[in-house]
C-alpha positions as CSV (number, residue, x, y, z in Angstrom):
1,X,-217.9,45.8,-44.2
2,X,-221.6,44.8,-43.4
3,X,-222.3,44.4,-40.3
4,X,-224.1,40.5,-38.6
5,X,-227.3,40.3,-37.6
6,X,-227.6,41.3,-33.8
7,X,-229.7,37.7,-33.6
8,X,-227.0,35.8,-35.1
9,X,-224.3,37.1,-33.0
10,X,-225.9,36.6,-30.1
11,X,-227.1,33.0,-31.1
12,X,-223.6,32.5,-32.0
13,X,-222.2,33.7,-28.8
14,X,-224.4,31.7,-26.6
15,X,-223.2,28.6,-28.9
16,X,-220.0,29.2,-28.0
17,X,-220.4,30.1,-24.6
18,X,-221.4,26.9,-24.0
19,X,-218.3,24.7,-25.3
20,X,-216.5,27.1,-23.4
21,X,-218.4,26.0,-20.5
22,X,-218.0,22.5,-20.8
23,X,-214.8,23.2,-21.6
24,X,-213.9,25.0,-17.6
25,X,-215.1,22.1,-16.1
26,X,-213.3,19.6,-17.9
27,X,-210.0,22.0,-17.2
28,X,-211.1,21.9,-13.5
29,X,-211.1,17.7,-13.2
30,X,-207.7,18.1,-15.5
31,X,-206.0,21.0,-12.9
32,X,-206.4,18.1,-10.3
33,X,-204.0,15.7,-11.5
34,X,-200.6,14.7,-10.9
35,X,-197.9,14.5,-13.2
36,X,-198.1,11.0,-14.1
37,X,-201.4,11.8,-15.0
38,X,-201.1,14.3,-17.1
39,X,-198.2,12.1,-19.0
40,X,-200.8,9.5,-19.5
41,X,-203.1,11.9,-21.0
42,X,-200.6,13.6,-23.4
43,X,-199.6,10.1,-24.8
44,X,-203.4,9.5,-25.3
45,X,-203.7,12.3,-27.4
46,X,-200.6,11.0,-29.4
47,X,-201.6,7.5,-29.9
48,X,-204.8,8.3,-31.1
49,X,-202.8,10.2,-34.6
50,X,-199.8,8.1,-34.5
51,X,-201.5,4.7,-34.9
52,X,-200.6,3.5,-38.5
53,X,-204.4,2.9,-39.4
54,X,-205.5,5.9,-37.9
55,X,-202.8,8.0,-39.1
56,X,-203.4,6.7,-42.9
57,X,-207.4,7.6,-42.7
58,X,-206.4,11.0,-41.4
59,X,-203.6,11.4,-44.3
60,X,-206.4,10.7,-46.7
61,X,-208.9,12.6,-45.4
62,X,-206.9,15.8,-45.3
63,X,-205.7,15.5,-49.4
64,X,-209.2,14.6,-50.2
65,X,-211.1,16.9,-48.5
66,X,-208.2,19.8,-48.9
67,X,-207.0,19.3,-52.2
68,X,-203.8,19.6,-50.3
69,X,-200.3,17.7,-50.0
70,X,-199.6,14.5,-50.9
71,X,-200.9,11.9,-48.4
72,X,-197.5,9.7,-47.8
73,X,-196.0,12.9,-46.9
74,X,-198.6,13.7,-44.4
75,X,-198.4,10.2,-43.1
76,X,-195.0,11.0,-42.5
77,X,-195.4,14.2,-41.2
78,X,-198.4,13.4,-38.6
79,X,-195.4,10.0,-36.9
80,X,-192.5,12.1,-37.1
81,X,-193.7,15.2,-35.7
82,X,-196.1,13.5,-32.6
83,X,-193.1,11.2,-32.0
84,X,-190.7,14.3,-31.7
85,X,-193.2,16.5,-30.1
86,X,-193.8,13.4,-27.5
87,X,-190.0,12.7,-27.0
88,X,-189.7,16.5,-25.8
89,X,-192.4,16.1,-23.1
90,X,-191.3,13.1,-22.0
91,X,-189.0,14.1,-19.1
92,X,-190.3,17.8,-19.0
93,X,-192.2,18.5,-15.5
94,X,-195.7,20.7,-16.0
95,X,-197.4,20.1,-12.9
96,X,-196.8,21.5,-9.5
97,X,-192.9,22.6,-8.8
98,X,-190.8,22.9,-11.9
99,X,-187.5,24.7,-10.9
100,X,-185.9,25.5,-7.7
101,X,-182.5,28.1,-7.5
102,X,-181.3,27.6,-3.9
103,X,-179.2,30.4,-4.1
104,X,-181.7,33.0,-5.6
105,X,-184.5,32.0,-3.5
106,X,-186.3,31.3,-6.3
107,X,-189.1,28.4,-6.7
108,X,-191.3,28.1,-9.4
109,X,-194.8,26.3,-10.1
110,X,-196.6,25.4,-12.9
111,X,-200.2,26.2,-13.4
112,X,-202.6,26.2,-16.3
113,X,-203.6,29.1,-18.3
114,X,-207.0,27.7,-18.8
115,X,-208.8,27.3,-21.9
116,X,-206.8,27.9,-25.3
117,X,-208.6,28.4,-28.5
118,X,-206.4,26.8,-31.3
119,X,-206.5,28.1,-34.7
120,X,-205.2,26.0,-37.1
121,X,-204.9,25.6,-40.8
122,X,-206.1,24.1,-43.9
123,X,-202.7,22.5,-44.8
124,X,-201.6,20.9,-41.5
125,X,-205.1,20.0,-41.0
126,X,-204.2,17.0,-38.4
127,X,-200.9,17.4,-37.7
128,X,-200.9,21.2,-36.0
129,X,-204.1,20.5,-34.0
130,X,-202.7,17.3,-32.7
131,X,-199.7,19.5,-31.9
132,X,-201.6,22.3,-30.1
133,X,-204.4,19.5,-28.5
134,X,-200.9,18.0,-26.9
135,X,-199.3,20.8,-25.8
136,X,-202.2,22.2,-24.2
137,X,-202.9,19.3,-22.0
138,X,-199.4,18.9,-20.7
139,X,-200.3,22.3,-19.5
140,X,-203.3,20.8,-18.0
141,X,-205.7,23.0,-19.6
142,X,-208.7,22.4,-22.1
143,X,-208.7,23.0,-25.7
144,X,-211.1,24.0,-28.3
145,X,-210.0,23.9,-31.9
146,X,-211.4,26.3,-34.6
147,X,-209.9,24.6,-37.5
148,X,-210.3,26.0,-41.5
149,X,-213.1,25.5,-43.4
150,X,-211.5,23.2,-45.4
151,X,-209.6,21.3,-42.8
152,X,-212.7,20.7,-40.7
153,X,-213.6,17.0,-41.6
154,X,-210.1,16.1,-40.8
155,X,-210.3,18.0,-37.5
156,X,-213.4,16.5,-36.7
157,X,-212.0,12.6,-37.5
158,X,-209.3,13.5,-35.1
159,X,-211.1,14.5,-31.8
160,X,-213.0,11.5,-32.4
161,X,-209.7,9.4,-32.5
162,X,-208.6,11.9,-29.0
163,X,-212.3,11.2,-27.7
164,X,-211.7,7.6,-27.5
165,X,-208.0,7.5,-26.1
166,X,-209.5,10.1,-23.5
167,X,-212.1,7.3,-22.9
168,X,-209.4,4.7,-22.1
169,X,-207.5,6.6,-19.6
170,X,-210.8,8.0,-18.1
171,X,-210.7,12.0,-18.9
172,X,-213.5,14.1,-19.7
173,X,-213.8,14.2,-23.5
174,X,-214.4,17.7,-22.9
175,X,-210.8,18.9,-22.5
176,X,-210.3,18.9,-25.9
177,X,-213.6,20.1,-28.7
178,X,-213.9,21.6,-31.5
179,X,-215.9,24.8,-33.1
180,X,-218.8,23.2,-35.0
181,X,-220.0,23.8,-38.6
182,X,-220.5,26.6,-39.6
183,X,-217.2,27.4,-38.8
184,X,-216.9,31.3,-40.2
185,X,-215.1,34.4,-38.6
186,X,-217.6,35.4,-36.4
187,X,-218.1,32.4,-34.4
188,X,-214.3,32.0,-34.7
189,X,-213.6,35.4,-33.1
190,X,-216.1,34.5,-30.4
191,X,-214.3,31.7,-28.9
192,X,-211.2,33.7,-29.0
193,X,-213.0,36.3,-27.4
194,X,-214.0,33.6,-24.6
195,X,-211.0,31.4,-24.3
196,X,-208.3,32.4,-22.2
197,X,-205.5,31.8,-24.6
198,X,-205.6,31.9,-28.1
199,X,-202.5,30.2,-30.6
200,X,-202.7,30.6,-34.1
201,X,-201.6,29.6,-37.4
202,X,-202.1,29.9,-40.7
203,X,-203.3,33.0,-42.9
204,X,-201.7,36.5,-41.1
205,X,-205.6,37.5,-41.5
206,X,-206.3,34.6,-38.9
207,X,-203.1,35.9,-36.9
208,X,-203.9,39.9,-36.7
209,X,-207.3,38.8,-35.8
210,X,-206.2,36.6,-33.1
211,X,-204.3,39.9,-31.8
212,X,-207.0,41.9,-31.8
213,X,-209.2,39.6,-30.3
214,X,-208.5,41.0,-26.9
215,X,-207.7,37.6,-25.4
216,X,-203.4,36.9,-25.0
217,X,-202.7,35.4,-28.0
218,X,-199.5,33.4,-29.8
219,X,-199.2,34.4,-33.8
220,X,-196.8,33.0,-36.2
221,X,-195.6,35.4,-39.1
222,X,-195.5,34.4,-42.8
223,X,-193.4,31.9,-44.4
224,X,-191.2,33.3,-47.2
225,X,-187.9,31.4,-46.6
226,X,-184.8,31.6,-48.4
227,X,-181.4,29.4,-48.5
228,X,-178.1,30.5,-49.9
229,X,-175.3,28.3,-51.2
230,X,-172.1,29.6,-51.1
231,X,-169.2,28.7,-52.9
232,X,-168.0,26.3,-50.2
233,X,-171.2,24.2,-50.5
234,X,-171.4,19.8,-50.9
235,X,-173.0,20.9,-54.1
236,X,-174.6,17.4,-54.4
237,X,-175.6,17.5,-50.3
238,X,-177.5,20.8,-50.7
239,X,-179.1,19.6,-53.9
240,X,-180.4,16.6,-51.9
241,X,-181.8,18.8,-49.0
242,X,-183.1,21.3,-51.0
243,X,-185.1,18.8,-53.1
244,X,-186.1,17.3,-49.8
245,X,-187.6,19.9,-48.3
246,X,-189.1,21.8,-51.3
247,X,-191.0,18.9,-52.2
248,X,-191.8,17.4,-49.3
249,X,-196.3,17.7,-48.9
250,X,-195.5,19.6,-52.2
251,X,-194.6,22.8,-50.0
252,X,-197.4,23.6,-48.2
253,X,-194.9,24.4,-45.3
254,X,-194.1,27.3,-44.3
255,X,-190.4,26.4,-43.6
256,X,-190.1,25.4,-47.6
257,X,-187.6,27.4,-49.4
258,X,-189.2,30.1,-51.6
259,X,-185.9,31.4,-53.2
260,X,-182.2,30.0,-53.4
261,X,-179.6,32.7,-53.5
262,X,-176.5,31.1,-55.6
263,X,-173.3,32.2,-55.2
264,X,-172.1,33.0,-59.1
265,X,-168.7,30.1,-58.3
266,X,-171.8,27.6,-57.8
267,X,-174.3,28.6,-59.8
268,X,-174.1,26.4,-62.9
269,X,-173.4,23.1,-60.6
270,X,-175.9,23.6,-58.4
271,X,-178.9,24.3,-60.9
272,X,-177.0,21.0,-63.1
273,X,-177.7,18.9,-59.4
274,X,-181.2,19.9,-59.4
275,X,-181.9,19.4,-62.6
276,X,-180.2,15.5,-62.1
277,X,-183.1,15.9,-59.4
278,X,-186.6,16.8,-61.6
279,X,-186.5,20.0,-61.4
280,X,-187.4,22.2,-64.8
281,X,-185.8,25.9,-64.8
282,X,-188.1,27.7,-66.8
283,X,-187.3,30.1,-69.7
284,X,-188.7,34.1,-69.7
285,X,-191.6,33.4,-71.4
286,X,-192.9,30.3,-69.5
287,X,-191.9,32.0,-66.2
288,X,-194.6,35.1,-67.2
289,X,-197.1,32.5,-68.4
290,X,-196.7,31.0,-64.8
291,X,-196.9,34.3,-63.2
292,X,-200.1,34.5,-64.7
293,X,-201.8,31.7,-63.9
294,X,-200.5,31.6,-60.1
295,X,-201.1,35.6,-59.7
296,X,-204.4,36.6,-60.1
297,X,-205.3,40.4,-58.7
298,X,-202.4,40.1,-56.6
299,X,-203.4,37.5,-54.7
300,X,-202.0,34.0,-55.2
301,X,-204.2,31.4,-56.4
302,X,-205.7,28.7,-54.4
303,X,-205.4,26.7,-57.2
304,X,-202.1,26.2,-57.2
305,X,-201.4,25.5,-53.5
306,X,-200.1,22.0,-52.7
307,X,-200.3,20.8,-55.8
308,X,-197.6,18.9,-57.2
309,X,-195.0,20.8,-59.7
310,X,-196.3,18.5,-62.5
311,X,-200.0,19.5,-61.9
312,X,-198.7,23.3,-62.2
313,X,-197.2,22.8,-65.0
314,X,-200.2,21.4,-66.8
315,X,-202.3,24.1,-65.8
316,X,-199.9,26.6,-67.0
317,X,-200.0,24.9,-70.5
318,X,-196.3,23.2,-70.1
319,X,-198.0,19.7,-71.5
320,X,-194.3,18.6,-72.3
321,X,-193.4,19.4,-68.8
322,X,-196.1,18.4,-67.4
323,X,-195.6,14.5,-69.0
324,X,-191.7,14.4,-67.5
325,X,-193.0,14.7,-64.0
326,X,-190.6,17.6,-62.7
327,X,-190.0,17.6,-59.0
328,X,-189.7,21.7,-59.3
329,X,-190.0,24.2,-61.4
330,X,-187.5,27.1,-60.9
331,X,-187.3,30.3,-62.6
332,X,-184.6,33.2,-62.7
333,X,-185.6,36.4,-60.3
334,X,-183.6,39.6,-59.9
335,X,-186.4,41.9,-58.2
336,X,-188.6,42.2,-54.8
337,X,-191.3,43.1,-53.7
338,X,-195.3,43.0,-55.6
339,X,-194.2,43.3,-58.7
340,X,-192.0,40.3,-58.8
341,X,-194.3,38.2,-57.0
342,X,-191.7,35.0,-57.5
343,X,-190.1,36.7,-54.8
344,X,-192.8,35.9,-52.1
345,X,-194.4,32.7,-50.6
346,X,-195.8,30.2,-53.0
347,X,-196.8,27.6,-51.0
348,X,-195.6,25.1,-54.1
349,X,-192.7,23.3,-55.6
350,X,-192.0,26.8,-57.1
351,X,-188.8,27.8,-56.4
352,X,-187.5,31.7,-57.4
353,X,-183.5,31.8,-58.2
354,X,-181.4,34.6,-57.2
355,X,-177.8,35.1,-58.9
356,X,-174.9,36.7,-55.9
357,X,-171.5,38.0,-56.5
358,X,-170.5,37.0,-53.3
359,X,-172.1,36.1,-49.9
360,X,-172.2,40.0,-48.9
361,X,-174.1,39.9,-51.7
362,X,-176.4,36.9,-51.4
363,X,-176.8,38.6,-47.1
364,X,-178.0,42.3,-49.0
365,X,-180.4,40.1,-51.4
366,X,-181.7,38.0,-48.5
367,X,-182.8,41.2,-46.7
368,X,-184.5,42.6,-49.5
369,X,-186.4,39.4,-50.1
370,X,-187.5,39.7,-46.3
371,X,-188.6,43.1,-46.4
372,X,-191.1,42.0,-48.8
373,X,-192.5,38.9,-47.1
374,X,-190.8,36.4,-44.4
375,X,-189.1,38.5,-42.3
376,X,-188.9,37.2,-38.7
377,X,-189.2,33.4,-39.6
378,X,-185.8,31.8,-40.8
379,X,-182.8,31.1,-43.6
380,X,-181.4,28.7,-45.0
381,X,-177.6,28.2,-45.5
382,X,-175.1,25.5,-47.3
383,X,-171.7,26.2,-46.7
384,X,-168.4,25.1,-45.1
385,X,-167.8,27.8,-43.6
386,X,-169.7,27.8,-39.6
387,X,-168.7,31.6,-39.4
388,X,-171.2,32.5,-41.8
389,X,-174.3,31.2,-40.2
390,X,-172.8,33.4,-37.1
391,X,-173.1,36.4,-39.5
392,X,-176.5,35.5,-40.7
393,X,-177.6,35.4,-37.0
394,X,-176.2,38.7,-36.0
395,X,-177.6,40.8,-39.4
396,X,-180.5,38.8,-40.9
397,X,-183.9,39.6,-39.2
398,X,-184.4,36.1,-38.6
399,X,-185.4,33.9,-35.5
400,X,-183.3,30.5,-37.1
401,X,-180.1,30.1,-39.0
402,X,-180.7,26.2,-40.6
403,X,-177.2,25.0,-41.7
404,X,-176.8,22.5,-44.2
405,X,-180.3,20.4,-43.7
406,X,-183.3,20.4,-45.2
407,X,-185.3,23.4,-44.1
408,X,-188.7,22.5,-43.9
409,X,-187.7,19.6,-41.6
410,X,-185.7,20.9,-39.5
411,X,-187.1,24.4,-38.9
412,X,-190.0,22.9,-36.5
413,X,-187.3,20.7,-35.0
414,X,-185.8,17.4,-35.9
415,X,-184.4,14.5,-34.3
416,X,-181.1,14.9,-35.7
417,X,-180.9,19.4,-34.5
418,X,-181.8,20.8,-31.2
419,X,-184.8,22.7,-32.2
420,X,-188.3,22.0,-30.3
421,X,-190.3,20.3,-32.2
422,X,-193.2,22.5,-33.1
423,X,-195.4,23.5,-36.1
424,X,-195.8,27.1,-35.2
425,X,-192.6,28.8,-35.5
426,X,-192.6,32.9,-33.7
427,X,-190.8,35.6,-35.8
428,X,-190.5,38.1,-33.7
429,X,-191.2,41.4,-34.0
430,X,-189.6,41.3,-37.3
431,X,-192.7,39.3,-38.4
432,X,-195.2,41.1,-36.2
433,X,-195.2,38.4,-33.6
434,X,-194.7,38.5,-29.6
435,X,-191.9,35.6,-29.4
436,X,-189.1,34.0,-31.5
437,X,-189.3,30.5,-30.2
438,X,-190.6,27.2,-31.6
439,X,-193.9,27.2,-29.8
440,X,-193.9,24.6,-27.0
441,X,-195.7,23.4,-24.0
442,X,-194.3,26.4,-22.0
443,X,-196.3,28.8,-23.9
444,X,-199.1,26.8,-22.4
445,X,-198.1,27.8,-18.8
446,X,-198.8,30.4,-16.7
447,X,-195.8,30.4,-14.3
448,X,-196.0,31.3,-10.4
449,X,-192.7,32.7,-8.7
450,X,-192.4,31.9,-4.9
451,X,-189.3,34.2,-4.0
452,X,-187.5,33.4,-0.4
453,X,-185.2,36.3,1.3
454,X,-181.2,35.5,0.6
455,X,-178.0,36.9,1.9
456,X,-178.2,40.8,1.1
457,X,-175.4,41.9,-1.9
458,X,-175.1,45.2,-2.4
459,X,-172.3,46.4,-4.9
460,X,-170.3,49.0,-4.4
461,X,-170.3,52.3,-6.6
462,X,-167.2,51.4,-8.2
463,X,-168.1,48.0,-9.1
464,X,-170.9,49.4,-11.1
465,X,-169.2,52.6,-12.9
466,X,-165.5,52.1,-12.5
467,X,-164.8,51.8,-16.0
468,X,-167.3,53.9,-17.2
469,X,-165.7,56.5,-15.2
470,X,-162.6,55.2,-15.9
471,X,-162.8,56.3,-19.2
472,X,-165.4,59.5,-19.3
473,X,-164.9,60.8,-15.6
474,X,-167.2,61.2,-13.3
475,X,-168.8,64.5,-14.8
């Protein structure tokens, strides 16, 4: 790979340098203040995505300008995921002393970790910075946002939305900026360089760079998910949710189901309540025909991202599909890996079907599907039957088990599940990442431990290895 100009990198650094800057001293005035303060601030930041008008021109923007989602779901997506996000910091202490354990001796504090570079992506272009912009002031810290090429202009209407709630409650615009055009991935890797923190989401090439970047860094792993049905399903329930959540912002989450794994006693039912529903399970020769046109060198095409399952079938030459509006289009898949690309992310109202004997079965094919693409992130699972999602947890290489609800809602937390709400899920080492939670303010903090003397325990030899030498002696 060619090397920058020396001159540019350096004119480039110093650019940088300088929001980073302004960014310290507006994280200094912001390390001063009290709890209520910082509240005040956080719900600032809210307000100014969650007004209707606001919220609306941002919607817009972000379909126009990305070519991306629908703008009624984004609408929807931008309230309900502020409102939730908001509704988990409302009690949550970030400021000063957090925790005290009497009986450990234990006291901790809250401080900032300073200033976070946010990466964020071309399909959540308002929502996730909003996210990461809250987050990172509850913390007390500044932000500066280095948004996708694409999702810049939305970015940018934001932080002037922020800008002028900051001006009402009197905080230095400052705490929160954003990397200027032209936004490419060497003044990107700069600020992560400079910042103290970097969080990112998006492409895994924006994530491995964030890792490398030498700065601590938060990465989420890809999105591939799949839900299983089992033969104890609401067949018309599951239909609902998967509908739901597969054609919600026409996929462009990465918490949409990529693949249904049917049990064989619920196959026929369950692709019968989704056809009821819109959606078009394509034949052998249409499904190659669509391979080809969303496949290209291996690669998916950008041209088929977001768009609508109506749209893709019109470019795939399904006219008569195309003019009965489907809600999906579905086709039959019995292979993994690259050459059976159905059975990776599509980031569209694509959805790759997956015949099981029995849930053993449908658990082996889940795996395999994962050690493709998704591993680490999360599965889907309609059943009856509670034990099962137990079993998932304990042999799937996932961080979530989502029973019976639609997935793409309720992976980044919903106000109807006990899940954070986030929109940057970890997938553990399974998918390359550092943690497995639903990101939160507390990734924000830097923690300090105060540790008081106690009343001295010491066990006893026998407490600790009784059994063990109980049963192995004590050779």
């Amino acid at each position: 790979m060619l090397s920058r100009p020396p001159a540019l990198d350096a004119i480039a650094a110093a650019h940088v340098a300088e929001l980073v800057t302004r960014a310290r001293v507006a994280q200094r005035v912001a390390e001063g203040y009290d709890q209520a303060r910082v509240d005040e601030l956080v719900l600032a930041a809210g307000w100014a995505l969650m007004e209707p008008a606001r919220n609306r021109e941002l919607a817009e923007l972000a379909v126009r300008d990305t070519g991306i989602g629908r703008v009624d779901d984004k609408i929807a997506k931008n309230h309900r995921k502020t409102l939730g996000l908001l509704r988990d910091l409302q009690q949550a202490p970030s400021v000063g002393v957090i925790a005290e354990d009497a009986a450990r001796g234990l006291i901790e504090i809250a401080r900032p970790v300073g200033v976070v570079c946010a990466i964020t992506p071309s399909t959540n272009p308002a929502a996730t910075p909003a996210n990461k912009i809250i987050n990172a002031l509850k913390g007390r810290n500044a932000v500066i946002v280095a948004p996708s090429p694409k999702g810049a202009s939305t970015c940018a209407r934001l932080l002037q939305f922020i800008h002028e709630q900051l001006d009402r409650v009197d905080a230095p615009r400052d705490l929160v900026q954003m990397l200027p055009a032209p936004i490419d991935k060497a003044r990107t890797a700069e600020l992560m360089r400079q910042c103290d923190l970097v969080v990112a989401t998006g492409s895994q090439a924006n994530v491995r760079a964030a890792y490398a970047s030498g700065t601590p860094a938060f990465g989420v792993g890809a999105g591939n998910v799949a839900g299983i049905v089992d033969d104890t399903a609401d067949i018309e329930a599951a239909a609902d949710r998967i509908v739901r959540s597969k054609t919600f912002d026409n996929a462009t989450s990465c918490s949409s189901e990529n693949a249904l794994v049917l049990l064989e006693p619920v196959r026929e039912a369950l692709l019968a309540a989704l056809a009821s529903r819109g959606a078009v399970l394509l034949h052998a020769a249409q499904k190659q025909q669509l391979q080809s046109l969303m496949w290209r060198d291996g690669k998916l095409s950008p041209g088929v991202i977001g768009q609508s399952a109506a749209a893709i079938a019109a470019k795939a030459g399904f006219a008569d599909i195309a003019q009965r509006q489907p809600t999906m289009l579905l086709v039959d898949e019995d292979g993994f890996g690259p050459s059976h690309p159905f059975s990776g992310e599509k980031l569209s109202p694509v959805l790759a079907v997956y015949r099981a004997r029995d849930f053993a079965h449908a658990c082996a094919m889940v795996e395999q599907i994962y050690a493709f693409q998704g591993a680490g992130h999360s599965v889907g699972l309609h059943s009856a039957r509670p034990e099962r999602a137990l079993a998932l947890g304990l042999a799937l290489p996932v961080s979530r088990v989502i029973v019976n609800q639609a997935h793409c809602i309720a992976t980044g937390g919903s106000f109807d599940n006990g899940l954070p709400f986030s929109l940057s899920m970890g997938c553990g080492t399974w998918g390359r990442n550092n943690f497995s939670d639903n990101m939160t303010y507390r990734h924000y903090l830097n923690i300090t431990r105060i540790s008081r003397p106690i009343a001295e325990r010491v066990p006893g030899e026998g407490e600790i290895f009784g059994p063990f030498f109980a049963k192995h002696g004590r050779a």
